[in-house]
C-alpha positions as CSV (number, residue, x, y, z in Angstrom):
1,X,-8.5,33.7,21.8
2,X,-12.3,35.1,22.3
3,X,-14.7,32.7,22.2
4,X,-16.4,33.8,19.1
5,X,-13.2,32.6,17.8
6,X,-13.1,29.4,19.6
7,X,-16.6,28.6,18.0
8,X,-15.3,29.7,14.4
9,X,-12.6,27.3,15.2
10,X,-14.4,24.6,16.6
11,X,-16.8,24.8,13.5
12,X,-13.8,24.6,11.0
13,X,-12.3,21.5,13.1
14,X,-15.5,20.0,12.9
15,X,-16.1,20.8,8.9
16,X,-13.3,18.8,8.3
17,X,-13.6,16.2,9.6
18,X,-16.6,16.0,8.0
19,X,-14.6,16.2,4.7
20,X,-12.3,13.6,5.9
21,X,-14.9,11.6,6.6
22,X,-17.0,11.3,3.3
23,X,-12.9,11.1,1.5
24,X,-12.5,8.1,3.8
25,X,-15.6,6.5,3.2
26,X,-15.3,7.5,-1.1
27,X,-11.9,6.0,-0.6
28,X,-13.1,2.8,0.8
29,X,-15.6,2.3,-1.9
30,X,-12.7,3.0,-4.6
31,X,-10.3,0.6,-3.2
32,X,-13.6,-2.5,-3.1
33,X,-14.3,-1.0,-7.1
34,X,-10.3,-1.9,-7.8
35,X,-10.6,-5.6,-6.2
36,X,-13.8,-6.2,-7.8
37,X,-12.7,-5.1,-11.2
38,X,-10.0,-7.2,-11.4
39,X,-11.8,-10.2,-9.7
40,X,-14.6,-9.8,-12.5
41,X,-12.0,-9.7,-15.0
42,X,-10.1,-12.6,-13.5
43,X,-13.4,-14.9,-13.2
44,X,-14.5,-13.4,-16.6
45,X,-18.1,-12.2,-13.8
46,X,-20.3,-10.3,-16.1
47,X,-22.6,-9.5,-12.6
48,X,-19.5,-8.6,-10.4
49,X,-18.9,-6.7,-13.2
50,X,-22.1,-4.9,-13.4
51,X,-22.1,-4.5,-9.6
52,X,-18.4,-2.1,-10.3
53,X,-20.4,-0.1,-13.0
54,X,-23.1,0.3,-10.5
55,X,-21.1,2.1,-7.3
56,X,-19.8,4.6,-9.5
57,X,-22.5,6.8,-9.7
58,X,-22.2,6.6,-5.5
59,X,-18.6,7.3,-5.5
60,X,-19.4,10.2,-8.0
61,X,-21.6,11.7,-5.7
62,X,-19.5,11.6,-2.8
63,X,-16.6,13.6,-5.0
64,X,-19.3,16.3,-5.4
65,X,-20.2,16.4,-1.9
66,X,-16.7,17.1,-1.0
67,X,-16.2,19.8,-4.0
68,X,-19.4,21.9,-2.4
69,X,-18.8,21.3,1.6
70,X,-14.9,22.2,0.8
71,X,-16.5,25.2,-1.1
72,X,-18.3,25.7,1.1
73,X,-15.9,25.9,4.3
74,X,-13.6,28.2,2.1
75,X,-16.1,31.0,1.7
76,X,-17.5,30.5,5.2
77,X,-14.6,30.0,7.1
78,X,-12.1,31.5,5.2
79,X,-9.3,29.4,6.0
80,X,-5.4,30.6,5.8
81,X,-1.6,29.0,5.5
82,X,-2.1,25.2,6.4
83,X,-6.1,25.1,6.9
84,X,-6.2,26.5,3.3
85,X,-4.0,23.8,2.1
86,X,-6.0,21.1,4.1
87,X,-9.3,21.9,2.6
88,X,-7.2,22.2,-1.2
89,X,-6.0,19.2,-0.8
90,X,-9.2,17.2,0.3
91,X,-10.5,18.6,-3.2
92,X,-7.4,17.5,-5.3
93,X,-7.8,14.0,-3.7
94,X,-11.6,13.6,-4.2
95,X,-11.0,14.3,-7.7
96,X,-8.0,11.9,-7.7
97,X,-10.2,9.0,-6.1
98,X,-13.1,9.8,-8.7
99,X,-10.6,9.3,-11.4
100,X,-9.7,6.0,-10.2
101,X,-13.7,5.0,-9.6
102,X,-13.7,6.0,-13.3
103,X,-10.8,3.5,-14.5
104,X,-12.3,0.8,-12.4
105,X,-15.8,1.2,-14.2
106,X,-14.1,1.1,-17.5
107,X,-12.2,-2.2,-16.7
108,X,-15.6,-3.5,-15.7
109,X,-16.9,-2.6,-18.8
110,X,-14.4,-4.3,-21.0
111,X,-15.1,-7.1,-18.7
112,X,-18.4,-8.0,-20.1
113,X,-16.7,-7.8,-23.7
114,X,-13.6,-9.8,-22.8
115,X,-16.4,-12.7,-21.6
116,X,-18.0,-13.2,-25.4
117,X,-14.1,-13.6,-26.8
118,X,-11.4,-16.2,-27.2
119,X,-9.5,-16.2,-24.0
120,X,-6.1,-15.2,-23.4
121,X,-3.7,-17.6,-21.8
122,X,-3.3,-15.5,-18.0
123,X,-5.9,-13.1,-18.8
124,X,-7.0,-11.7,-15.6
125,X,-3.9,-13.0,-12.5
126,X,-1.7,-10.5,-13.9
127,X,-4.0,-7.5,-13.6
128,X,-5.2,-8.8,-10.2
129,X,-1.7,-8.6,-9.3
130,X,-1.2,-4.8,-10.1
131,X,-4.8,-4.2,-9.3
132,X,-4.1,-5.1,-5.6
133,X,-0.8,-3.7,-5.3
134,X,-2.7,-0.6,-6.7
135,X,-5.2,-0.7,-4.1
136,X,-2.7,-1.0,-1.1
137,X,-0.7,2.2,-2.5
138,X,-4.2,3.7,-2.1
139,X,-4.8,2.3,1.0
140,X,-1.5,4.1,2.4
141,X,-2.2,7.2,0.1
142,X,-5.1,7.9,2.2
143,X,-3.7,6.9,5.5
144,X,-0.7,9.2,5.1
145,X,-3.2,11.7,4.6
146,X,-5.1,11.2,8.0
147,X,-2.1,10.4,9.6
148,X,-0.1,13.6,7.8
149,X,3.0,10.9,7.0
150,X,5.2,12.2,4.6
151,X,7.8,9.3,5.2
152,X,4.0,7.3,4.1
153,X,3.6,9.5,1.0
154,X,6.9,8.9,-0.1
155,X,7.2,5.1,-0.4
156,X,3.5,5.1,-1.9
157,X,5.5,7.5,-4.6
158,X,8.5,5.0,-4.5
159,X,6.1,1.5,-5.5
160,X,4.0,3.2,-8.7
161,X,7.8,2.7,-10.3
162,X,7.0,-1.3,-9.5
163,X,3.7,-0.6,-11.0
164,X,4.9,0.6,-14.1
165,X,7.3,-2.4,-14.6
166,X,4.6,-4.5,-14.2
167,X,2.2,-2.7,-16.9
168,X,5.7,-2.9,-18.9
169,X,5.9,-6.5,-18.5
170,X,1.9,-7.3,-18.8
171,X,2.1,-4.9,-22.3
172,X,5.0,-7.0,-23.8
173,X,3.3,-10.3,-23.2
174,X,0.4,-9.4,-25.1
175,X,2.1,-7.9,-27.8
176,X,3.8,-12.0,-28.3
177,X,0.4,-13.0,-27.7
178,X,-0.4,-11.2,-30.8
179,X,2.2,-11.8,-32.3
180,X,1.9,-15.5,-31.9
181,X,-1.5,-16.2,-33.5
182,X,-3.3,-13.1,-34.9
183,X,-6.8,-14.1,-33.2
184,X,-5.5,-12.9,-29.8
185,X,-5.3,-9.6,-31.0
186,X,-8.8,-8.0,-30.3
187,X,-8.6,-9.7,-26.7
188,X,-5.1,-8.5,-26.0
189,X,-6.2,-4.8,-27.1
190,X,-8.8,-4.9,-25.1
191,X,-6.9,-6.5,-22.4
192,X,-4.0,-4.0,-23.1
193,X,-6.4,-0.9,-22.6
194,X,-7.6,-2.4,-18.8
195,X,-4.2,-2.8,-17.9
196,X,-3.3,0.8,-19.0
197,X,-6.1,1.7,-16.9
198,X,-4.5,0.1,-13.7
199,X,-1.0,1.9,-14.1
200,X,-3.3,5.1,-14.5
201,X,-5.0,4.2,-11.5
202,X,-1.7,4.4,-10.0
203,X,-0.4,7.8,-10.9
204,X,-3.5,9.2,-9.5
205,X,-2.2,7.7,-6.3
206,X,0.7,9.6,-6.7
207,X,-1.1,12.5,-6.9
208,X,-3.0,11.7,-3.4
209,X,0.3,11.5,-1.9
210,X,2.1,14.0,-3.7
211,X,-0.6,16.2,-1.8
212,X,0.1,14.5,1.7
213,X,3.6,15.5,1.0
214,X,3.0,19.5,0.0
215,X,0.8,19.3,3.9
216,X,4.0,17.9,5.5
217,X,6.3,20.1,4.0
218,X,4.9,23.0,2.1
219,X,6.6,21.8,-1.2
220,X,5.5,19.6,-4.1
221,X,8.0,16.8,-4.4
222,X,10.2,17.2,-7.6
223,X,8.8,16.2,-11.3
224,X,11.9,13.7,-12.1
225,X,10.3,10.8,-10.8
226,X,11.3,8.2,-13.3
227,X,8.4,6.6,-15.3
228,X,8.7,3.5,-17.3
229,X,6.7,3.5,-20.4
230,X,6.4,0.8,-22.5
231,X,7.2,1.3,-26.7
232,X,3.7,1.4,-27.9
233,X,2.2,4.7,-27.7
234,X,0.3,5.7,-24.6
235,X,-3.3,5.4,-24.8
236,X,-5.1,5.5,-21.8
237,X,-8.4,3.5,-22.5
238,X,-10.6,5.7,-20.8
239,X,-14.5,5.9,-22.0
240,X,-17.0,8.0,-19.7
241,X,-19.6,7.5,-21.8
């Protein structure tokens, strides 16, 4: 190797780790937006609350200072066979973690609604519950990623099964709660909608590690992972308004 190649190495290594970087940091700030939103929700913290709605817009402009630097090292660099898929993949997962910032600013807005209504015996522990097991699939999404761990990936593929039980579990208690005394049911709608946000927050996951996976072994894992869905319709709850 030349040393004008060296450099236009050196300058690719050094690109991405600027990438890494800012998905690491944009991670971090999605896995404290996860915590937060359920905390609020748990306390019923209209300012916690606030404060998730709030970091979006910074975790929105990390995702689209990784879409233009990844951009940016594709038509500068030119990257081929695994460098390509790198850069790709730092994309995919940007947008994945964006996706999740997005969820966790709805549930924060829902929040400040829940807080003016007739509360709901175990509103919030429940979703505090998947919310953190949520954030620690994240957590190891993003490590496997660094770490190129497809033995990682997989059992971050492996828990969002647990994940949707538990949205299966959460879904059916509300629908007694309903069913029990008709005033619940605004609340437990509401509440119904945050919690579908959670198990969404959890497929993009997935999709983070689904990615780690393709680096590892240059194939997508299979589409039969089983999901469990619960009888009511799925509506994910989101609003980007």
């Amino acid at each position: 190797m030349n040393s004008n190649e060296q450099h236009i190495v050196s300058a690719f290594d050094r690109d991405l780790e600027a990438v890494q970087a800012h998905i690491m940091k944009m991670g971090g700030l999605v896995e404290t937006a996860i915590l937060d939103a359920a905390q609020a929700l748990a306390a019923l913290d209209e300012e916690l609350a606030e404060t998730v709605r709030r970091a979006d817009r910074e975790i929105d402009g990390l995702e689209q200072e990784i879409q233009s630097r990844a951009a940016l090292m594709i038509a500068e660099r030119q990257p081929v066979a695994s460098d390509l898929r790198i850069v790709l993949a730092a994309m995919k997962i940007a947008s994945n973690l964006e996706r999740i910032g997005d969820y966790a600013k709805n549930m924060a807005k829902r929040t400040g609604v829940l807080a003016g209504m007739r509360p709901v015996e175990d509103e919030g522990a429940s979703m505090r519950r998947m919310a953190k097991m949520v954030e620690v699939m994240l957590k190891d999404a993003l490590d496997a990623f660094m770490q190129r761990d497809g033995e990682l990936a997989g059992d971050v593929l492996q828990r969002d099964i647990e994940v949707d039980q538990m949205y299966n579990s959460i879904f059916r208690n509300y629908l007694t709660y309903m069913m029990e005394d008709p005033r619940n049911i605004t609340a437990c709608m509401h509440l119904h909608f945050i919690a579908k946000n959670i198990e969404r927050m959890g497929d993009h996951v997935t999709a983070i590690a689904e990615q780690t996976i393709y680096l590892v072994t240059g194939q997508m894992p299979d589409g039969d992972r089983p999901k469990q869905e619960a009888a009511m319709g799925v509506v994910s709850g989101v609003d980007n308004r």
